[in-house]
C-alpha positions as CSV (number, residue, x, y, z in Angstrom):
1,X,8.4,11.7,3.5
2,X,10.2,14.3,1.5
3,X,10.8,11.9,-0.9
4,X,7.3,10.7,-1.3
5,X,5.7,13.9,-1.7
6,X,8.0,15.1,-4.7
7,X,7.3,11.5,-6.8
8,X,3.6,12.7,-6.2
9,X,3.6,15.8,-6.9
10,X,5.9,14.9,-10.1
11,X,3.4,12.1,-11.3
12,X,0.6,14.4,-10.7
13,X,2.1,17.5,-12.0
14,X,0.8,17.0,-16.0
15,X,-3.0,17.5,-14.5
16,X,-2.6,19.6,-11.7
17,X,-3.9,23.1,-13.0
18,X,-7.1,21.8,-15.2
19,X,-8.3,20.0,-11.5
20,X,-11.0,20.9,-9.5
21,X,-13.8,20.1,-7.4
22,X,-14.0,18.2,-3.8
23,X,-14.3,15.1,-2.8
24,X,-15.0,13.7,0.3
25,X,-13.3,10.8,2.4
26,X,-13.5,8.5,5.0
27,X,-10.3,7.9,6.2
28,X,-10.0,4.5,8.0
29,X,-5.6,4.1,8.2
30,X,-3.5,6.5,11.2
31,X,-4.1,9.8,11.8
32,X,-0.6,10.5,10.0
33,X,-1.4,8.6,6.7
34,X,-4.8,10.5,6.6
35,X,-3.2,13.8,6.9
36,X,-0.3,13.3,4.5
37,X,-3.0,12.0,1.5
38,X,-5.3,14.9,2.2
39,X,-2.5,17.2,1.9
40,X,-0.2,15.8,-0.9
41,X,-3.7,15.3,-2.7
42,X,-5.2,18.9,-2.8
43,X,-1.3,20.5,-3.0
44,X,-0.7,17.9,-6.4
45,X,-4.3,18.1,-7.9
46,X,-5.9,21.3,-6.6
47,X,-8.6,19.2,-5.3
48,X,-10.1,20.3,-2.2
49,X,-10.7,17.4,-0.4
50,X,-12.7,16.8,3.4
51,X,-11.4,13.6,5.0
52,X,-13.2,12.4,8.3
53,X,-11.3,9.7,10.3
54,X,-13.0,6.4,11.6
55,X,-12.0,3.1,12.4
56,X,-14.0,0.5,9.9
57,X,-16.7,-0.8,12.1
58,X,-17.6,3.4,12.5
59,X,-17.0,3.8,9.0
60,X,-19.5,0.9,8.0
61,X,-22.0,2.1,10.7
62,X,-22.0,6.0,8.9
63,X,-22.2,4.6,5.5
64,X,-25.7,2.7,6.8
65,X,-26.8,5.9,8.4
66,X,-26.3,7.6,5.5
67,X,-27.6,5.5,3.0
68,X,-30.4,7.3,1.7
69,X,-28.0,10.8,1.8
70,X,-24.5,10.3,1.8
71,X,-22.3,12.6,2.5
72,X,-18.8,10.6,1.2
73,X,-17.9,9.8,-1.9
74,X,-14.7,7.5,-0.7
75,X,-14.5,5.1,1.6
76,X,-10.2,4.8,2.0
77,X,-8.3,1.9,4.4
78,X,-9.5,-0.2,7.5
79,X,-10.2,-4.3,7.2
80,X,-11.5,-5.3,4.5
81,X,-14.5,-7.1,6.2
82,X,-16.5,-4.0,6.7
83,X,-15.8,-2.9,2.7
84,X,-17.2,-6.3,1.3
85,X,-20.3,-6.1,3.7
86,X,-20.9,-2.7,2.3
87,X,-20.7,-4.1,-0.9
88,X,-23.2,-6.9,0.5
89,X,-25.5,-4.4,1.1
90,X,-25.5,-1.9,-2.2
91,X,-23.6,1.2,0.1
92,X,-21.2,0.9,-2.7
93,X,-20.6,0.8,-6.6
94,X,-19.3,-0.9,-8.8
95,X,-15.8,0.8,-10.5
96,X,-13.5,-1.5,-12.2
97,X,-10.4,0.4,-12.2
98,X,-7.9,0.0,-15.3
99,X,-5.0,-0.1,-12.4
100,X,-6.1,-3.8,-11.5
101,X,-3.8,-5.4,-13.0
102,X,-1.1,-3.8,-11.8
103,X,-1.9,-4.6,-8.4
104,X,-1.3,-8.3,-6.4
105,X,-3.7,-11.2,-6.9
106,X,-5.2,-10.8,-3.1
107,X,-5.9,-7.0,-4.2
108,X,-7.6,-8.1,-7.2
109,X,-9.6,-11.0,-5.9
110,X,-10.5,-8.6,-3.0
111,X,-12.1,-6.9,-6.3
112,X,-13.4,-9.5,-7.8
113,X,-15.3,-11.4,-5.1
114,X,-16.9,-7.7,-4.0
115,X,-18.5,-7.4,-7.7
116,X,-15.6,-4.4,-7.9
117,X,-17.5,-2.5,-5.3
118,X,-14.0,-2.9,-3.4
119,X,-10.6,-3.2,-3.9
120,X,-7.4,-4.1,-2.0
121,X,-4.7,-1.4,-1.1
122,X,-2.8,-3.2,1.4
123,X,-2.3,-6.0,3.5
124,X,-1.0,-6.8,6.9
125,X,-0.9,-9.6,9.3
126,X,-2.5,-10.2,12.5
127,X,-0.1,-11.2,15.6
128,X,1.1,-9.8,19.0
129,X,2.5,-6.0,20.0
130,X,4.5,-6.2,23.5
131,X,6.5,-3.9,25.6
132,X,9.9,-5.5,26.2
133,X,10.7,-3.6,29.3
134,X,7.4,-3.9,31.3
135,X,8.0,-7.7,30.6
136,X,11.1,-8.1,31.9
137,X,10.1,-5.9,34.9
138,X,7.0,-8.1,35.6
139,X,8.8,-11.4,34.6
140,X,7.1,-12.6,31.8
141,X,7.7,-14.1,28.7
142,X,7.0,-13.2,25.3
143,X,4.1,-14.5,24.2
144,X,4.5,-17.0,20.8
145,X,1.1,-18.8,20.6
146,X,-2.3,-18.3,21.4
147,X,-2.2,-20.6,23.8
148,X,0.3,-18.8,25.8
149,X,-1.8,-15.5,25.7
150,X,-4.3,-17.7,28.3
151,X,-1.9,-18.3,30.9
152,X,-2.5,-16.6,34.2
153,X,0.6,-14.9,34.2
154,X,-0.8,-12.0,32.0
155,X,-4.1,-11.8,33.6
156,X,-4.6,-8.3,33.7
157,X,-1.9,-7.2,30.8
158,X,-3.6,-8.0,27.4
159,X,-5.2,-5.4,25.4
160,X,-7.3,-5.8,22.2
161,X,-9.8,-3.7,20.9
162,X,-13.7,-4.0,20.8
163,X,-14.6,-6.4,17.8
164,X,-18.5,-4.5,17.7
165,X,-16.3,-1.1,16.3
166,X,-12.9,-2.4,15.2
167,X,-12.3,-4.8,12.1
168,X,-8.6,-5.3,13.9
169,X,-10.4,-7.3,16.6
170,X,-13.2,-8.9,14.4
171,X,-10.1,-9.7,11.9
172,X,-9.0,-11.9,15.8
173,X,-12.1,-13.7,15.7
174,X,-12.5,-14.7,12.4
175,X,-8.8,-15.8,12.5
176,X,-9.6,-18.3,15.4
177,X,-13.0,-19.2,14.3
178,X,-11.2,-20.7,11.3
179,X,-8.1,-21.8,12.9
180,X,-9.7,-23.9,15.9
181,X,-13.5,-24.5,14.7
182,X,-15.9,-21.9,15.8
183,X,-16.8,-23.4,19.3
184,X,-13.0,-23.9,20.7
185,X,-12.6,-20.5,19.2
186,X,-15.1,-19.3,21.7
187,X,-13.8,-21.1,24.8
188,X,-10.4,-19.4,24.2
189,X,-12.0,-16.3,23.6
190,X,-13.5,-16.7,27.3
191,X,-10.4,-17.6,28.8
192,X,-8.5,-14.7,27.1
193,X,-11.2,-12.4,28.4
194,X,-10.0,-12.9,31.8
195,X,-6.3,-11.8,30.9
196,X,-8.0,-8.6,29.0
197,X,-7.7,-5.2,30.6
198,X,-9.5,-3.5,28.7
199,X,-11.0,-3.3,25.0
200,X,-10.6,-0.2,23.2
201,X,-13.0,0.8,20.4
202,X,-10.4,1.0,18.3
203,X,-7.7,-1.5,16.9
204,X,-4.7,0.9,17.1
205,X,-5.2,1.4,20.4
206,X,-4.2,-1.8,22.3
207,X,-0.6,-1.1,20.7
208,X,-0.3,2.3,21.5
209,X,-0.7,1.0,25.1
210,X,1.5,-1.5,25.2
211,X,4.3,1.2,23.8
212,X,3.3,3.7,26.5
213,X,3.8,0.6,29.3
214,X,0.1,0.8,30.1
215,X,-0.4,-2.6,29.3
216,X,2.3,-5.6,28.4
217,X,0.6,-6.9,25.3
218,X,-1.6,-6.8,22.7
219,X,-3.0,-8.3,19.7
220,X,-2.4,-6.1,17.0
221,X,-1.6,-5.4,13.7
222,X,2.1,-6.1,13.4
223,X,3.0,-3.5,10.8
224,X,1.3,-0.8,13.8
225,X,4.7,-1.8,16.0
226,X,7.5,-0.1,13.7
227,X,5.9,3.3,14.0
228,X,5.5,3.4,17.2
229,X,9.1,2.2,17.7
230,X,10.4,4.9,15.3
231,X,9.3,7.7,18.5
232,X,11.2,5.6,20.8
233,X,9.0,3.9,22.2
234,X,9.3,0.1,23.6
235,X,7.5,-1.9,21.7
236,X,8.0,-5.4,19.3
237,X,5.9,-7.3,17.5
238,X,5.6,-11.2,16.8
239,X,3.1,-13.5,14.8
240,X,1.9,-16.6,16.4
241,X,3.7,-19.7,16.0
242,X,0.3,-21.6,15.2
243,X,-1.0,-19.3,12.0
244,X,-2.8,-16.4,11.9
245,X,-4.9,-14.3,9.8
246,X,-4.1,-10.8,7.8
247,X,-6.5,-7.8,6.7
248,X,-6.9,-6.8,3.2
249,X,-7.2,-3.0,3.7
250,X,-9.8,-2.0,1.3
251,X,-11.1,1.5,-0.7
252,X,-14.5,1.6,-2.3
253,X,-17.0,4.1,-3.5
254,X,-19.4,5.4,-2.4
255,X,-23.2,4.9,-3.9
256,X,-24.5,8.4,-4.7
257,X,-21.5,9.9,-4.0
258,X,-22.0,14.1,-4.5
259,X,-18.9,13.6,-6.3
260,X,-18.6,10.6,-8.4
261,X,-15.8,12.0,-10.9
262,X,-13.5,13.7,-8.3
263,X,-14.1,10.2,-6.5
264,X,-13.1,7.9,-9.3
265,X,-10.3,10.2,-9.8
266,X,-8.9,9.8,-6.1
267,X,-9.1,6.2,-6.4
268,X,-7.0,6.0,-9.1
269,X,-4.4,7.9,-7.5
270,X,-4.7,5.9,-4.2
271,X,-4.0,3.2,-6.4
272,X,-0.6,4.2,-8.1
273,X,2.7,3.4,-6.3
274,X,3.5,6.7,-5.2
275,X,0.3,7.0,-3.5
276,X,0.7,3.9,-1.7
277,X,4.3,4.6,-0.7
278,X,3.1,7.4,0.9
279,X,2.1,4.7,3.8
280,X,5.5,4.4,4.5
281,X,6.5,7.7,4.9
282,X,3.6,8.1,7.4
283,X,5.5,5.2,9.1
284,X,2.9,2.8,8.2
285,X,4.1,-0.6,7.3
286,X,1.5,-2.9,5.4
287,X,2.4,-4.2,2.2
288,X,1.7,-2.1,-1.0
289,X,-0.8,-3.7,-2.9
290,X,0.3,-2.0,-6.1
291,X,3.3,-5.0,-7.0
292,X,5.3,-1.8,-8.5
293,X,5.3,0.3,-5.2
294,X,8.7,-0.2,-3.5
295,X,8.2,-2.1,0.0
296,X,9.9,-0.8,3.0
297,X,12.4,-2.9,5.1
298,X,10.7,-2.6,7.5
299,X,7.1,-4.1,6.3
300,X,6.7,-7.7,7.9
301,X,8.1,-10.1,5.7
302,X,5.1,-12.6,4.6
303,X,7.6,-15.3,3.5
304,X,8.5,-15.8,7.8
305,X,4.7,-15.9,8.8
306,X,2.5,-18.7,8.9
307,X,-1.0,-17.9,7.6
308,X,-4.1,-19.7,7.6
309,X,-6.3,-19.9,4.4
310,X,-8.3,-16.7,5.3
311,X,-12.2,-16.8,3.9
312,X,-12.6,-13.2,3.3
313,X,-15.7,-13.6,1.5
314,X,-17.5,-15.6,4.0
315,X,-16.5,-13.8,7.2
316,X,-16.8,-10.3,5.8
317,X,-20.6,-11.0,4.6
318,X,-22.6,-8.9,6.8
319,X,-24.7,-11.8,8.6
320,X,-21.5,-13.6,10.1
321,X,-19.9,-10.7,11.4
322,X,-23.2,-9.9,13.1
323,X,-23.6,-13.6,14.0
324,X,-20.0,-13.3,15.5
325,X,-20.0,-10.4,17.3
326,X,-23.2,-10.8,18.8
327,X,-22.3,-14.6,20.1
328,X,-19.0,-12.5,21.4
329,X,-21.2,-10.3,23.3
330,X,-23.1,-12.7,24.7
331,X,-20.8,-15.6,25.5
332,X,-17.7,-13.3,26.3
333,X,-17.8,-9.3,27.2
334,X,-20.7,-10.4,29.2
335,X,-18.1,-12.3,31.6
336,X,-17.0,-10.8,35.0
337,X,-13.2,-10.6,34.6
């Protein structure tokens, strides 16, 4: 951390005394990463900046409310779903940044396909969180498929969060929609339900459990797992055998933001590689999406993880997510489990 703040405050340091201003932020990453940018940004720039933490689905639903006064001028982290659908439906602007090109092809075609009313800041994979120990005490395997996340044996001891207000769980059903055609998607999703013990509203929490021994699995973001390990907790992560799918964690702005030049300003620093190593520091483990930021050991290594050919423009426009979520609804939560 240490090190991260003083390569910020040292890139920052030329402008620091001429800046000004606020800006406001909707901070969709940890509660740890949110903190550390808010500080490190107003102690480097002398920007006062007001950051409000939501999970994306929340964070899509008070950019809506707020359309015709908002009250953000950033929108910073969470799937990348949400961002494109606020694109989709003019919450956001268009701002193509001069950094783009500095940053990974899925960052910039998370740009382009939004009409630059998005753009990628990091990306992580879908897969499984599990507690070791409450495994071994309850004699069951680790899970390495889908499949196997059906079998009776964890009925009862799977976690995942609500997919109507977290982008980690709509991220699940777009991932299987794809992978098995929409309607075998939904029969698994039926039998998973009845190994389900409960769904969080949001997509951190399911892994949080599973490191506290309140529940044996979870389907997760992987790069949530190290963290939680780092304050010795019990907890791995794997990626399913059969493919899965991975966010692009997304920043856009805001349309009639209060404070369009401190926002265009922020964004630019989000996007420099000492920003985005900041993650890190916060013990968050996606992949940078700026290709000069260094990557931490322990981000998961994309080369060892099978991924299907994820349609991020077509499942993060607004009507299929709705379309989605309410056949989940309907077909699924409704179920007695």
């Amino acid at each position: 951390m240490q090190k991260a703040v003083a390569g910020l405050a040292f890139v920052l340091a030329c402008g620091s005394a001429a800046a000004q201003g606020q800006v406001n932020v909707i901070c969709s990453v940890q509660a740890e990463w949110c903190n550390m940018l808010s500080t490190v940004y107003a102690r480097t720039t002398g920007t006062k900046i007001n950051v409000v933490m939501k999970g994306s689905g929340e964070a899509l639903a008070q950019l809506i409310a707020e359309k015709d006064n908002p009250k953000t001028d950033v929108w910073f982290g969470g799937t990348g779903d949400p961002h494109l659908q606020a694109a989709e439906q003019g919450l956001t602007v268009e701002y193509k940044s001069p950094s783009l090109p500095q940053l990974h092809e899925w960052a910039q075609q998370q740009a382009k396909q939004s009409g630059y009313k998005t753009v990628g800041i990091y990306s992580g994979p879908l897969g499984f969180g599990y507690n070791p120990e409450l495994l071994a005490k309850k004699k069951l395997a680790v899970p390495k498929t889908w499949a196997d996340l059906t079998k009776a044996d964890y009925k009862g001891e799977i976690q995942v969060a609500n997919p109507a207000s977290s982008g980690t769980a709509y991220t699940m059903i777009a991932t299987l929609v794809q992978l098995m055609g929409e309607d075998k998607a939904f029969d698994y999703l039926k039998s998973l339900h009845k190994n389900v013990g409960n769904y969080p509203r949001s997509g951190t929490g399911p892994i949080k459990a599973v490191a506290r021994g309140e529940t044996a699995v979870s389907i997760s973001f992987v790069h949530d797992g190290p963290g939680e390990k780092m304050q010795g907790f019990p907890v791995e992560t794997i990626t399913p055998a059969d493919g899965t799918g991975a966010e692009i964690g997304s920043m856009s702005i805001v349309k009639g933001a209060r404070n369009m030049d401190a926002a265009k300003k922020f964004y630019e620093w989000a996007l420099t590689p000492a920003a985005q190593e900041m993650a890190a520091a916060a013990k968050q483990f996606q992949l940078p999406s700026n290709k000069a930021a260094k990557v931490d050991a322990r981000v998961p290594d994309f080369k060892k993880i099978k991924f299907i050919n994820y349609d991020y423009a077509k499942y993060g426009a607004s009507a299929e997510r709705r379309r989605l979520i309410a056949r989940w609804e309907k077909e699924v939560n409704a179920l007695p489990r």
